[in-house]
C-alpha positions in Angstrom: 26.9 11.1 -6.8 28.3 14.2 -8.6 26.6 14.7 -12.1 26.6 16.5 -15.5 27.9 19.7 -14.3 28.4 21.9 -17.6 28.2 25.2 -16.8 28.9 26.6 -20.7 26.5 23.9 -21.8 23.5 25.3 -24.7 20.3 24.4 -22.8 18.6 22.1 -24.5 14.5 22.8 -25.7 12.6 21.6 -22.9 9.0 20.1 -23.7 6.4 20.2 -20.6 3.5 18.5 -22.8 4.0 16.2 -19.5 5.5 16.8 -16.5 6.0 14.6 -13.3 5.7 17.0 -10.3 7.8 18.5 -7.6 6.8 16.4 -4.0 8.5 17.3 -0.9 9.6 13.8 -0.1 9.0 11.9 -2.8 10.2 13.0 -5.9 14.0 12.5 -4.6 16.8 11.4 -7.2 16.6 7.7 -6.8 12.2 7.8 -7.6 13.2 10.0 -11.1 15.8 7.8 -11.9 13.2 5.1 -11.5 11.1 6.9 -13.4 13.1 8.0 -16.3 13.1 4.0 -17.2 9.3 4.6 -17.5 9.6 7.2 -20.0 12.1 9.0 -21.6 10.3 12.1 -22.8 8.2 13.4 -19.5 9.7 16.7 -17.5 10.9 15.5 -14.8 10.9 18.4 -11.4 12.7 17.9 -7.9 11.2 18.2 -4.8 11.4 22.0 -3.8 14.9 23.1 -2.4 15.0 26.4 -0.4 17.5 28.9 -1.2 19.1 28.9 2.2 19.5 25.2 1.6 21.4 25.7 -1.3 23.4 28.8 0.2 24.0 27.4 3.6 23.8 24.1 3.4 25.1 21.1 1.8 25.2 22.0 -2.0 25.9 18.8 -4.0 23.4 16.9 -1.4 20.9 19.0 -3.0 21.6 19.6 -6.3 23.8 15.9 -7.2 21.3 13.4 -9.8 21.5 11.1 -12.0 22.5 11.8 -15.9 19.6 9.7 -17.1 17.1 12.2 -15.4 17.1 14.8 -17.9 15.1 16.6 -19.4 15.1 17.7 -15.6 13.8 21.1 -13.6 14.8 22.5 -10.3 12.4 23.3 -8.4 13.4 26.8 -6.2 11.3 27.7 -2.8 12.2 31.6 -1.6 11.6 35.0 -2.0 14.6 36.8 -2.0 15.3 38.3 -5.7 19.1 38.1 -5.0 19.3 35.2 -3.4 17.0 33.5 -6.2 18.9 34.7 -8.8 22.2 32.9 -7.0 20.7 30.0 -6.8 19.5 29.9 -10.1 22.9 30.5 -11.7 23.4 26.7 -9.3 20.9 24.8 -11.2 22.6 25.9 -14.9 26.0 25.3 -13.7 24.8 21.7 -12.1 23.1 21.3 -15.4 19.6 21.7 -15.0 17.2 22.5 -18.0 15.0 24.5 -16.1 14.6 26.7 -12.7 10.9 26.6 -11.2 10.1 29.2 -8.6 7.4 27.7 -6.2 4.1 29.7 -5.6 1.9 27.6 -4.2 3.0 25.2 -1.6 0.5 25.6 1.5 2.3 24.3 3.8 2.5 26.3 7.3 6.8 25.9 7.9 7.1 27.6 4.4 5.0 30.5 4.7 6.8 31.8 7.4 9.8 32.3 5.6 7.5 33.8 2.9 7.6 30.5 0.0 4.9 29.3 -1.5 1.5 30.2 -1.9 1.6 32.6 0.0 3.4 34.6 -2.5 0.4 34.8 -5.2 -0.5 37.5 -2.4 2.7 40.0 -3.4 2.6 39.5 -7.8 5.0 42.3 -7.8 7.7 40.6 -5.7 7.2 37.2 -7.7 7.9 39.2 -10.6 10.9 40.9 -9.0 12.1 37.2 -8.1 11.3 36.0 -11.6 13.5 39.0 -13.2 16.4 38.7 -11.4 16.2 35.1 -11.6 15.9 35.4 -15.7 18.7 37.8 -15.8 21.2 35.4 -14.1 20.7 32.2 -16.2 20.0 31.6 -20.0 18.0 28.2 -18.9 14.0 28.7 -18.8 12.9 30.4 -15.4 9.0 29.3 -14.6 6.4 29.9 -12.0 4.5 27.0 -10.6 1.2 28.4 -8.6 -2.2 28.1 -7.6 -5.4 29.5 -9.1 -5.8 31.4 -5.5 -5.3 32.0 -2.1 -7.9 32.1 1.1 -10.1 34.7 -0.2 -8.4 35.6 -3.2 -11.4 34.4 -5.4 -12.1 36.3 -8.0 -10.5 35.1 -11.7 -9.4 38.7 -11.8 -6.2 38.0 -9.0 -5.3 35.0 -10.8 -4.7 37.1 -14.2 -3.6 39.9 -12.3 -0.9 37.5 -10.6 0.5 36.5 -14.2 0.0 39.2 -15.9 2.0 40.7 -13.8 4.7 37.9 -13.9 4.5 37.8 -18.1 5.5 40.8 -17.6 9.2 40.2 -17.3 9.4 37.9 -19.7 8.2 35.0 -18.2 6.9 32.5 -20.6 5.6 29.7 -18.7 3.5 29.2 -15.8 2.6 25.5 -14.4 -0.7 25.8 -12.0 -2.5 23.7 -9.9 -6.1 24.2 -10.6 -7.5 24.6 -7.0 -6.6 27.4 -4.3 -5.1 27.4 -1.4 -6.3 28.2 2.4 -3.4 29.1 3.8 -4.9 28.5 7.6 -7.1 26.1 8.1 -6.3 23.3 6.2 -2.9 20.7 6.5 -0.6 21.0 2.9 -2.9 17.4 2.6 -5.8 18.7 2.3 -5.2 21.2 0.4 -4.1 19.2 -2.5 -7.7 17.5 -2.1 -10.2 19.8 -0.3 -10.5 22.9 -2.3 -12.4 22.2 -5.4 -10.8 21.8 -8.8 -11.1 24.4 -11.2 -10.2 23.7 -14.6 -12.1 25.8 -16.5 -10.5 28.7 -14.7 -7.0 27.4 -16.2 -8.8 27.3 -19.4 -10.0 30.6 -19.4 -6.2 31.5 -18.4 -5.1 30.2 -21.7 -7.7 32.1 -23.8 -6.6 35.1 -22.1 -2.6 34.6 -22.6 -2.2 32.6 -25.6 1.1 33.3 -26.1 2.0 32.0 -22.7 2.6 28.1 -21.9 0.1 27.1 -19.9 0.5 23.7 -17.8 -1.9 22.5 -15.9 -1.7 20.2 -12.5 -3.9 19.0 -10.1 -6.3 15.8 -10.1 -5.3 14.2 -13.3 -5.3 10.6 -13.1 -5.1 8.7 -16.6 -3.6 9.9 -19.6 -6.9 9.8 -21.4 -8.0 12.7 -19.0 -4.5 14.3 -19.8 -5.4 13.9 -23.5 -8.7 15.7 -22.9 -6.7 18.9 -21.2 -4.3 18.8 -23.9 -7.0 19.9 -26.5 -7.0 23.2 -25.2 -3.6 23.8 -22.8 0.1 23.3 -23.5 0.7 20.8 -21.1 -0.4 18.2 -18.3 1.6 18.2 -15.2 0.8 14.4 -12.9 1.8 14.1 -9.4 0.4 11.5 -6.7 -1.1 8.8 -9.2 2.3 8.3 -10.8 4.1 8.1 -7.6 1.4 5.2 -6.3 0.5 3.9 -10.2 3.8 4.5 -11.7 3.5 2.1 -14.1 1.0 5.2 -15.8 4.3 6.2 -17.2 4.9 3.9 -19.2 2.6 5.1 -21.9 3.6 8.4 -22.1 5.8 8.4 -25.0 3.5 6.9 -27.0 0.4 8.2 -26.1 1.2 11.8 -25.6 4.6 12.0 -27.4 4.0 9.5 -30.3 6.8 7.7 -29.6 6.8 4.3 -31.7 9.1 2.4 -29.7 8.2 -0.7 -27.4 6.5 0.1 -24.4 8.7 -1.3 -21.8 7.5 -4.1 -19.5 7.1 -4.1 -15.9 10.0 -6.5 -15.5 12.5 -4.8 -18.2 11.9 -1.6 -15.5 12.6 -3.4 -12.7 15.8 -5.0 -14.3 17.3 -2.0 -14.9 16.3 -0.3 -11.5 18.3 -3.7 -9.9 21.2 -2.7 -11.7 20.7 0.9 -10.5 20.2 -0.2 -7.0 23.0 -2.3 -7.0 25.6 0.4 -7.8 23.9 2.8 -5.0 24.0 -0.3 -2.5 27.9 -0.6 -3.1 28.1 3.1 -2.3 26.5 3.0 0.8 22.9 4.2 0.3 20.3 2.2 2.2 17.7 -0.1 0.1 14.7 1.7 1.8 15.5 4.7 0.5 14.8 3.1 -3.4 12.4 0.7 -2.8 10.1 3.0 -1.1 9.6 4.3 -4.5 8.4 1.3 -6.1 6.1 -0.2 -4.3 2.8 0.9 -6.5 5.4 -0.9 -9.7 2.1 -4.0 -9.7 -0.6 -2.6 -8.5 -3.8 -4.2 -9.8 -1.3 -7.2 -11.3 -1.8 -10.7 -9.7 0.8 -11.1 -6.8 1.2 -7.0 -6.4 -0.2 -7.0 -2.7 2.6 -9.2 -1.7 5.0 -7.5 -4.0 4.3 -4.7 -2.1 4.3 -6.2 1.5 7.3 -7.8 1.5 9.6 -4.7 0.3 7.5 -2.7 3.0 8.6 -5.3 5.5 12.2 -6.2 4.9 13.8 -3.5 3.0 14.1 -1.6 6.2 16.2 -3.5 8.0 20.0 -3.6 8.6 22.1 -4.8 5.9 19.2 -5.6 3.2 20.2 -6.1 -0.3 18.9 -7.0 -3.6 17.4 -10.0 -2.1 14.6 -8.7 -0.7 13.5 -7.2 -4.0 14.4 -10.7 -5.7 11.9 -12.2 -3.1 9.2 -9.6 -3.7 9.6 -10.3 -7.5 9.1 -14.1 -7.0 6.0 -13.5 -5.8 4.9 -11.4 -9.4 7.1 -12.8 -12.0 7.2 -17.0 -11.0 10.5 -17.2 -13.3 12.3 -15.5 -10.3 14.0 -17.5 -7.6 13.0 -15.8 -4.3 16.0 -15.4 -2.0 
């Protein structure tokens, strides 16, 4: 599906008060679309492309999403200022409101080819990255990274690390408030193992407050995002909207003051039916939307089995919109199971 390119297009202001985050695997055009019927106002960011992806490989694959998910980021993995900057000037023609270069995924196949965390180690390439990247495109160009790296424990690195960035130009930086071990531990437990740190983000702020600072990592209600708020720009929520995505649907109101309707669970699904339908009739497989879903009821009577029987049909070959009209029976009595 080929969307919004306009590469003359005025980038529109971007807020990151909220911010759904970049997951490899998970945060794939069909789950923002989903969640852009949620709410209209979070930041939505794709799962982390590589440059050589983009340069190599299959461009529109990549890049191609849905017109409803703006406001919408890219989210960049590399190292190469060049190559970076190429890629960025991709994301503003495709229409993207913002580039994110990634500095802190753990993960052991990235560092070799010197993305991610690994990268809070070398502040003066990031900053070389950052540059030419800013210099290519007129869209914002931000860093999202870790508080630290393996022994890189002092508060010192961290302000060292953006300083150094800020230094460009750079206005916004999105981290995740615990280090990383780069050996050690799996890219799982690293989002769960090393202790959280917020105060350290805090004490960021204090010491840049001209810089946006977001913050990501162990949030899990919006009254906790609320809390974070009174002190940083911005709350950035990952795994608990992608298994309570129903969280979402107070955003706009909550954190945005929005005074329009919250939108029911089964107004949502409606209009992800519709959505499902026209990817169906172009050939896309059921799994790969309803695996995105599947937390839509949880706690709500029936959810278990709401759950269970997507998981258990929406696999096989040839499976349509039935399968989700079955699993809805089992939540919403009004609907005829199939």
């Amino acid at each position: 599906m080929t969307q919004n390119h306009r590469p003359n297009a005025t980038p529109a202001p971007v807020s990151r008060r909220f911010c759904a985050a970049p997951m490899m695997d998970w945060s794939d055009r069909h789950c923002r679309t989903f969640w852009r019927l949620l709410s209209r106002e979070t930041l939505l960011y794709t799962e982390m492309v590589t440059t050589g992806a983009l340069i190599h490989g299959d461009r529109a694959r990549h890049l191609d999403y849905n017109a409803v998910e703006h406001p919408l980021a890219l989210q960049l993995g590399g190292s190469n200022p060049a190559e970076l900057a190429e890629c960025a000037r991709m994301a503003e023609d495709w229409g993207y409101d913002e580039v994110n270069l990634n500095c802190g995924c753990p993960s052991d196949r990235v560092q070799n080819n010197k993305i991610g965390a690994c990268l809070m180690t070398e502040p003066a390439l990031v900053a070389e990255c950052i540059d030419a990247m800013q210099q290519a495109v007129s869209i914002p160009v931000t860093v999202k990274h870790r508080i630290g790296v393996d022994d890189m424990d002092a508060y010192e690195g961290l302000s060292q690390f953006v300083g150094t960035i800020a230094a460009t130009g750079c206005r916004t930086f999105i981290v995740h408030a615990r280090k990383a071990w780069l050996k050690g531990l799996s890219p799982k437990e690293n989002r769960t193992v090393p202790p959280l740190d917020y105060d350290r983000v805090r004490q960021l702020k204090r010491e840049y407050p001209d810089l946006e600072i977001i913050i990501n990592g162990g949030i899990n209600t919006l009254e906790q995002a609320e809390t974070l708020l009174e002190d940083l720009d911005g709350v950035m929520i990952g795994r608990e909207i992608y298994t309570n995505p129903y969280l979402l649907a107070r955003v706009d109101q909550q954190l945005f003051g929005a005074t329009r309707p919250v939108p029911s669970r089964a107004e949502v699904l409606d209009a992800f039916r519709d959505y499902m339908g026209t990817e169906l009739a172009q050939g896309v497989s059921l799994k790969y939307m309803t695996r995105h879903i599947l937390g839509l009821y949880q706690g709500q009577p029936g959810g278990r089995q709401f759950r269970r029987i997507i998981s258990e049909r929406a696999f096989k070959p040839g499976a349509g919109l039935e399968v989700l009209d079955a699993a809805r029976a089992r939540v919403e009595p009004d609907i005829i199971a199939v």
